[in-house]
Residue, then its C-alpha position, 0 to 999 in steps of 0.5 A: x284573982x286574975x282573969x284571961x280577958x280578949x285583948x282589946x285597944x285598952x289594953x295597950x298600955x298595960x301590955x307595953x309596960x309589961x312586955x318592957x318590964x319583963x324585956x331582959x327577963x324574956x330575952x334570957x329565954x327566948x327571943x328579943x323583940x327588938x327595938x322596932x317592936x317597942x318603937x312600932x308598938x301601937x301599930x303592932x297592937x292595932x295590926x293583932x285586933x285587925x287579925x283577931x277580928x277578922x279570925x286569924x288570931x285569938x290573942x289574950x292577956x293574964x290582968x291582974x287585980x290592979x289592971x296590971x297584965x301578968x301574962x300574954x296568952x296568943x293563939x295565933x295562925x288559926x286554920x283549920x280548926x288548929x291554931x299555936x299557941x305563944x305565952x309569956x308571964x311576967x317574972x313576978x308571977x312565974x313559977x306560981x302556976x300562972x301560966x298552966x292554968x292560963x293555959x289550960x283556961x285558953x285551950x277550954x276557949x280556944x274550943x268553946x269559943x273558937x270552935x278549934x279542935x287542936x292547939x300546937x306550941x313549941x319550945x326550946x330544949x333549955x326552956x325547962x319551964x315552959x315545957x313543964x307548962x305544956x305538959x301540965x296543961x295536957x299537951x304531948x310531945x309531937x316531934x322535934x320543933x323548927x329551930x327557925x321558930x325557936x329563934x335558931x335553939x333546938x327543941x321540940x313540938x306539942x300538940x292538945x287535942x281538944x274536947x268539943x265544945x260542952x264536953x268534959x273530956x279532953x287532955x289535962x283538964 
């Protein structure tokens, strides 16, 4: 079964062979890294645990029974009290589910554990996907997205709020 687990300094190799693994088949729908990502991979990694100890980011990833990552699951630009959230799932593993349920299970982190209130996320018009991730793990449409953010593509905006921390109430759950 696999598990959401903190990103930490060990994860790094297995989170390179994914992200190269899966780089043409992220880049048919979102953005490419680019060789400098690749290239400066260890200090990019290094630089996500600095901003993950010091609050600025909560970044997880989907590990499978082989230690092997499946997904990425980010919450990123953490401030008062909301945060985004940016994933990825490995082509192997899409369209299984995978992905709505890690995201349902970091929204319930993201409040539990981050003491946040909301959770935005943007996609891309022609990323049918991922907005059927969103809505299925209880997001709502909030308006349109900044093509800047969606690597110059139109789409839209997505907002969960969140239960507080011990309540059973709350979008999607």
């Amino acid at each position: 079964m696999p598990e959401l687990q903190r990103l930490d300094a060990g994860h790094a190799p297995a989170v390179l062979a994914f992200e190269l693994a899966n780089r043409a088949y992220f880049a048919a729908s979102i953005s490419d890294r680019g060789d400098e990502y690749f290239d400066r991979f260890a200090d990019r990694h290094r630089a996500m645990l600095a901003e993950q100890e010091a609050g600025a980011g909560a970044y997880y990833v989907l590990v499978a029974d082989d230690g092997s990552v499946l997904g990425r699951f980010n919450l990123y630009r953490i401030e008062d009290g909301a945060a985004d959230l940016g994933y990825r799932v490995a082509r192997h593993a899409a369209g299984r589910g995978v992905a709505t349920a890690a995201v349902r299970e970091l929204c319930r982190l993201a409040a539990a554990r981050h003491g946040l209130r909301a959770v935005r996320a943007a996609t891309a018009r022609e990323n049918a996907a991922s907005r059927r991730v969103l809505i299925k793990a209880g997001f709502v449409p909030a308006g349109p997205a900044d093509p800047a953010d969606l690597g110059g593509k139109p789409g839209t905006r997505y907002r969960r709020d969140l239960a507080p921390a011990g309540s059973d109430v709350g979008g999607g759950q």
